[in-house]
BAFI-859499 format. One line per field, with one value per residue (C-alpha): residue number from 1; residue in three letters; chain; z, y, x. Coordinates in steps of 0.25 Angstrom, whole numbers, plus 5000, padded with zeros to 4 digits. Each point is the difference from the previous one (the first is absolute). Layout:
BEGIN
nr [NUM,...] .
rest [ALA,...] .
kette [A,...] .
Z [Z,...] .
Y [Y,...] .
X [X,...] .
This chain:
BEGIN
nr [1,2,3,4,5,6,7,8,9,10,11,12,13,14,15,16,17,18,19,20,21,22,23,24,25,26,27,28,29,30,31,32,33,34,35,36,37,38,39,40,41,42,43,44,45,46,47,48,49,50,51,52,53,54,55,56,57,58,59,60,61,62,63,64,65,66,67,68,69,70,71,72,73,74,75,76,77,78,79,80,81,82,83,84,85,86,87,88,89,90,91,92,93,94,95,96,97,98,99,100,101,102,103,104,105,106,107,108,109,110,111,112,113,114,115,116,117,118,119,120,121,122,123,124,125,126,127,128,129,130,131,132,133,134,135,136,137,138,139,140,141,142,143,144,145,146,147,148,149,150,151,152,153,154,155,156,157,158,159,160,161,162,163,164,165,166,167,168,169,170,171,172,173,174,175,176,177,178,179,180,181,182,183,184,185,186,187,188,189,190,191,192,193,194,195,196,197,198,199,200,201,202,203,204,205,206,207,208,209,210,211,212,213,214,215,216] .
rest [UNK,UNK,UNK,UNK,UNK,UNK,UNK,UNK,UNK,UNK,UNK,UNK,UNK,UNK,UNK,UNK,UNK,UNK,UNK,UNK,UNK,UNK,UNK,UNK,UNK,UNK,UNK,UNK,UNK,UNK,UNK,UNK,UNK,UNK,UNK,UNK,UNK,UNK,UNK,UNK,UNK,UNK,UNK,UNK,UNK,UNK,UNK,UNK,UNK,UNK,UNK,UNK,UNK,UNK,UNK,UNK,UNK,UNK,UNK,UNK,UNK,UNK,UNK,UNK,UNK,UNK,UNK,UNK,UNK,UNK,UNK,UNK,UNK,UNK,UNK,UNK,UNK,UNK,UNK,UNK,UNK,UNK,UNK,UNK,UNK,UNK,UNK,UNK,UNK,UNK,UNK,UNK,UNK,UNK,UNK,UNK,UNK,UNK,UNK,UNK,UNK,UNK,UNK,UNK,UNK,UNK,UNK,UNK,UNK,UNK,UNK,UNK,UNK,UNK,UNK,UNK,UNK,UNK,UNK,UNK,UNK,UNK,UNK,UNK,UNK,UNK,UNK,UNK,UNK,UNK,UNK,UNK,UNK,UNK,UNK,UNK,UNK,UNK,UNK,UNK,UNK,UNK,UNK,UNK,UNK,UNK,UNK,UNK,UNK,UNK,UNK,UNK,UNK,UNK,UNK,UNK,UNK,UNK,UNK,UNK,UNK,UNK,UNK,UNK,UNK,UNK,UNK,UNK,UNK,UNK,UNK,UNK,UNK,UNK,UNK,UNK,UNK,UNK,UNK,UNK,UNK,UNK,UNK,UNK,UNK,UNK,UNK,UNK,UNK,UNK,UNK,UNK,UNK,UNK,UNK,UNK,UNK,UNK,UNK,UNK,UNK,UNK,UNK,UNK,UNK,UNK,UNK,UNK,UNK,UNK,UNK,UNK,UNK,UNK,UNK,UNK] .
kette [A,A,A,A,A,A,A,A,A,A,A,A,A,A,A,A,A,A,A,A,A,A,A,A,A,A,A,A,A,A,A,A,A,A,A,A,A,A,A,A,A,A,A,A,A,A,A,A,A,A,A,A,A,A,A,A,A,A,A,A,A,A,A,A,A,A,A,A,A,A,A,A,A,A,A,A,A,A,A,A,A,A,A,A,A,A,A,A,A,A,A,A,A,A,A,A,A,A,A,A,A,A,A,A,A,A,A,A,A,A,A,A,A,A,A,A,A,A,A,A,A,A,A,A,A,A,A,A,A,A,A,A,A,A,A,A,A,A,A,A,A,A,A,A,A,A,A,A,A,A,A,A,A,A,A,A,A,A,A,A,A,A,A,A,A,A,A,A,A,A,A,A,A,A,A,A,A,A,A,A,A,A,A,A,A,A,A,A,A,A,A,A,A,A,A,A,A,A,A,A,A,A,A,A,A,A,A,A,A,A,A,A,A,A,A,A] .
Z [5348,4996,5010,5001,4996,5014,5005,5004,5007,4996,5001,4987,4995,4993,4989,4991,5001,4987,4998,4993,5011,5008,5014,5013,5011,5013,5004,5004,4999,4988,4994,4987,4988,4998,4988,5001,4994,5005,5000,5012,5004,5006,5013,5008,5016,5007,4995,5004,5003,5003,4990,4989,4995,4996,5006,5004,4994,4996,5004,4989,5001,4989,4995,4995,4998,5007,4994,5007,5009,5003,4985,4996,4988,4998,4992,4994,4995,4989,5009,5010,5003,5007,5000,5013,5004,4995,5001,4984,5003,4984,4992,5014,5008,5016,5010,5014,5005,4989,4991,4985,4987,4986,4991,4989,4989,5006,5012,5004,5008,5005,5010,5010,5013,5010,5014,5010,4995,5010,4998,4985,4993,5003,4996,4984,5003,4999,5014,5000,4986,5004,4998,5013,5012,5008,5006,5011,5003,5005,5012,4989,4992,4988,4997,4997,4992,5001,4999,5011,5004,4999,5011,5007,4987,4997,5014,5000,4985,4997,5014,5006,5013,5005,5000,5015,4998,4990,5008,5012,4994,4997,4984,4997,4995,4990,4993,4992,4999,5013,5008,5006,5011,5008,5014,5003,4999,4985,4996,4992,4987,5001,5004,4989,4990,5005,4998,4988,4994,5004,5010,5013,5009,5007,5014,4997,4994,5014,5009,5006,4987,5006,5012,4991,4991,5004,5000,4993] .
Y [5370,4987,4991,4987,4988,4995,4986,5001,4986,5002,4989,4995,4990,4990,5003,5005,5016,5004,5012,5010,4997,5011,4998,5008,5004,5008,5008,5015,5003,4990,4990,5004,4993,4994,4992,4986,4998,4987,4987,4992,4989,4997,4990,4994,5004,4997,4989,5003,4986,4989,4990,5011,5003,5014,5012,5013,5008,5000,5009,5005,5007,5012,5008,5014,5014,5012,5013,5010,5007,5011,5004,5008,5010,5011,4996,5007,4991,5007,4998,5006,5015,4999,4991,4991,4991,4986,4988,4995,4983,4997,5002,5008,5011,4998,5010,5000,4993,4989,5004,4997,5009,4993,5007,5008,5010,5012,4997,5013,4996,5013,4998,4988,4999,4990,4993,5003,5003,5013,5005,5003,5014,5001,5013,4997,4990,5000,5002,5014,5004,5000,5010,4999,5008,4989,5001,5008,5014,5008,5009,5008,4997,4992,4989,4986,4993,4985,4992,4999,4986,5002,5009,4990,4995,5014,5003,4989,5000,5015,5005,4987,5004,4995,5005,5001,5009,5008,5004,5002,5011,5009,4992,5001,4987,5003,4990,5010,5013,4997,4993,5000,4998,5009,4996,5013,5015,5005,5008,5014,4994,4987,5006,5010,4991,4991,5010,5006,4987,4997,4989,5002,5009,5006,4996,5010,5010,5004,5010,4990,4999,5008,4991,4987,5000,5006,5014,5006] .
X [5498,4994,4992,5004,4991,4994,4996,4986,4990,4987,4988,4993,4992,5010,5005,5012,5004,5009,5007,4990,4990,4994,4999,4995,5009,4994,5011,5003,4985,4997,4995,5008,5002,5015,5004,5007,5014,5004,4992,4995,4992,4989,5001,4991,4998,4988,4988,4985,4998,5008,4994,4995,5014,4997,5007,4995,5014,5012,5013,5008,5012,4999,5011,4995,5007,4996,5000,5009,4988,5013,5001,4989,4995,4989,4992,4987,4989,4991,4988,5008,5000,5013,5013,5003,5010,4998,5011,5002,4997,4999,4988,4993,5003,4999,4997,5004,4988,5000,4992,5001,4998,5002,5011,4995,5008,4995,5007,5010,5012,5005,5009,5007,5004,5004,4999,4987,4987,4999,5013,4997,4997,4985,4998,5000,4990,4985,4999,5007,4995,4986,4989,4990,4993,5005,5015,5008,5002,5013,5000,5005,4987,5007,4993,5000,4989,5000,4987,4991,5004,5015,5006,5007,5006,5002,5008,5008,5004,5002,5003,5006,4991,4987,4986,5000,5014,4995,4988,5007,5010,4987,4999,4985,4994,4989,4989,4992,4994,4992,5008,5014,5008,5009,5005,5007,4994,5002,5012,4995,5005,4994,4985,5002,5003,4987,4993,5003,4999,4985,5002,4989,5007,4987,5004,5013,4991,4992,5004,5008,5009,5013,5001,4998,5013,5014,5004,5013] .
């Protein structure tokens, strides 16, 4: 599905916009970068002074194409460790926040898919295929790595959940080997595999340990 060319009012000093020209249009989280196809004109609107005959912009009506931010391909970038999902707009690829990466040969496509941005396959991307001591942990002790600053993205892009959710249902929220979050008493499995994987579990190894984390 191809996006239509759309009509867009912007303010400029005067002068002619030609097809080829790159303009900037805030939208949807931008300012991105759109490439005129049909020719406009400048026109006067509003004088500085009455006698100075100068004019503080113009306002031009600018036809550009919008890439189809529906469409979208994995791609893996060779500075990348991981593919993501990028919309193709020509000679860049464009992520969901409006960022731009230059094309290169290296560049591997390996996969399409279309319409919202959180309803794609996240798990073959970078943020699933992660090695990390960051992510969240089951009450059946399997565990999630995702990086430190990414467990919201992670919840609501793998799991289709929140955070909050997560934590609430027992999940344990971890940052590092020193620190993590658990709102509800550990299962067995999930102290087990804490512990066995060196994260700080002193407070579960006390006396008190048994009364800390559920029984069977």
């Amino acid at each position: 599905m191809k996006s239509k060319p759309t009509e867009h009012s912007v303010t400029r000093d005067g002068r002619t916009v030609t097809p080829g020209d790159t303009i900037f249009v805030t939208s949807n989280g931008g300012p991105f970068e759109r490439k005129v196809i049909a020719e406009c004109y400048a026109k006067k609107i509003a004088y500085t002074e009455p006698d100075s005959g100068g004019y503080i912009g113009a306002k031009l009506t600018i036809v550009y194409a919008e890439p189809d931010l529906y469409a979208w391909k994995l791609v893996k970038i060779p500075c990348w460790g991981a593919p993501y999902w990028m919309n193709d707009i020509g000679d860049y690829w464009l992520n969901q926040n409006g960022g731009r990466t230059p094309k290169s040969e290296g560049d591997v496509v390996s996969g399409e898919g279309f319409g919202q941005f959180k309803d794609l396959d996240h798990k073959k991307t970078g943020l699933a295929l992660i090695k990390s001591d960051a992510g969240w942990l089951s009450r059946e002790g399997r565990f999630y790595p995702c990086r430190n600053v990414e467990h919201e993205n992670y919840a609501d892009l793998i799991f289709h959940s929140s955070g909050r959710s997560m934590e609430k249902k027992g999940w344990v929220r971890i940052y590092s080997k020193r620190e993590w979050i658990a709102t509800k008493r550990l299962s067995p499995d999930q102290f087990r595999w804490l512990h066995e994987g060196g994260y700080d579990t002193e407070d579960y190894n006390s006396d008190l340990a048994p009364h800390l984390f559920e029984k069977n």
